[in-house]
C-alpha positions in Angstrom: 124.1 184.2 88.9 122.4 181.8 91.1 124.1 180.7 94.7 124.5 177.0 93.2 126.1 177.7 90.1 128.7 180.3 92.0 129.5 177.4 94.3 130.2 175.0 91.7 132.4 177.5 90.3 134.2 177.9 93.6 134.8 174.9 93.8 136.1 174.7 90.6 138.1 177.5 90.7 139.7 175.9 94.4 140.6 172.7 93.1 142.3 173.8 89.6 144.2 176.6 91.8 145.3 174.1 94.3 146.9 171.7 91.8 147.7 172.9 89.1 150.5 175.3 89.3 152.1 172.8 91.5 151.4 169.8 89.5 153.0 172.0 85.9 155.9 172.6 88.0 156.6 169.4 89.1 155.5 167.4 85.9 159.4 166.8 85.1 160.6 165.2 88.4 161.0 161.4 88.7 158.4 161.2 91.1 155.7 158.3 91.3 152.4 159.9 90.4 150.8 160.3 93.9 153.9 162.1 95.1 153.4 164.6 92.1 150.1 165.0 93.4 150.5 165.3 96.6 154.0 167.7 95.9 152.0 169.0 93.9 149.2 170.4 96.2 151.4 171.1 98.7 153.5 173.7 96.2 150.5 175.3 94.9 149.3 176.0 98.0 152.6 178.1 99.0 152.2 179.3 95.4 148.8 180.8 96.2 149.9 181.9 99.5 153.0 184.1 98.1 150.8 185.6 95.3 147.7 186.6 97.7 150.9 188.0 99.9 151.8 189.7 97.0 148.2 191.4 95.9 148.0 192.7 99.6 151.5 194.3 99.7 151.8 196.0 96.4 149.1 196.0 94.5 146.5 199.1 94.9 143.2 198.1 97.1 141.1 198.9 93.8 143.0 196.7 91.8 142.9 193.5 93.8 140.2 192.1 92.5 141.7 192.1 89.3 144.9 191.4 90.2 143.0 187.9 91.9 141.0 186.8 88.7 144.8 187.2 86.7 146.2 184.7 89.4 143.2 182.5 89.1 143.4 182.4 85.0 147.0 181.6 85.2 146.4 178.8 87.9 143.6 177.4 85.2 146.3 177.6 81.9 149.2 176.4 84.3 146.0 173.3 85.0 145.7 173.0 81.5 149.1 172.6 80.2 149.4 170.3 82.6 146.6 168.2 81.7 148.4 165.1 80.0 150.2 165.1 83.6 146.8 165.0 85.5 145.5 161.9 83.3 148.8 160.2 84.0 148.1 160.4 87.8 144.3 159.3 87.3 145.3 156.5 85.8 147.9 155.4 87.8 146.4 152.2 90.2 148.2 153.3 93.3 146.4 157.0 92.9 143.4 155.8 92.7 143.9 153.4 95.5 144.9 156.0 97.7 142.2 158.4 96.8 139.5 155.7 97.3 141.0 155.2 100.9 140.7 158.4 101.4 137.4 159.0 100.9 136.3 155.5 102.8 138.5 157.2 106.1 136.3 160.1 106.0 133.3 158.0 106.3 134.9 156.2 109.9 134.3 157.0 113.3 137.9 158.7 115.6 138.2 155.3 117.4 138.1 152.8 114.0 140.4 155.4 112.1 142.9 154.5 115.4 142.0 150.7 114.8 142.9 150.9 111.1 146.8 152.8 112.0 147.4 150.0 114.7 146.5 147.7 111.8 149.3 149.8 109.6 152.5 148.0 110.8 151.9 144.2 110.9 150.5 145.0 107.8 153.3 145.9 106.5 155.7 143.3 107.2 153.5 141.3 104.6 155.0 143.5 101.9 158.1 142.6 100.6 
């Protein structure tokens, strides 16, 4: 397997492990989307955490690889049954607002991401 094509599955692997058993656990709350998503994250993160804890405490050194690729295929079915939820969020306007932010902050210098949070508060007071 090339280098390229085990990247791209890294990747892919990384993100469907860091939302999904999150995002199926909280698919039922009365959250707005982006707060599923970002809940979301944030739980499957301590998700990962307590199952890689887990592997290293009780499961034989031999074994761990194994013992990884069954966390990673139940992260990917816990993704998939959540799937209707994950459309839901993409299609919600304020998501994809607050992802396209995101994405233009990255591209901004320290001192203009500090311009932009003064900015923040009289900002707000135009919302009702």
């Amino acid at each position: 397997m090339t280098l390229a094509l085990q990247l791209a599955l890294l990747l892919g692997l990384l993100a469907v492990c860091s939302t999904g058993p999150g995002v199926f656990l909280l698919r039922r709350f009365r959250w707005s989307p982006i707060e599923k998503l970002v809940g979301g994250v944030a739980l499957s993160l301590i998700v990962l955490y307590l199952a890689a804890w887990t592997i290293y405490l009780l499961v034989p050194q031999g074994a761990a690889v194994a013992a990884s690729a069954i966390v990673s295929l139940a992260c990917a079915a816990l993704a998939f049954l959540a799937g209707r939820d994950f459309a839901a969020m993409l299609r919600s306007v304020r998501s994809r607002r607050t992802i396209w932010l995101a994405e233009r902050l990255k591209g901004l210098s320290d001192a203009e991401v500090r311009r932009v949070e003064a900015a923040i508060e009289p900002l707000e007071k135009l919302l009702p």
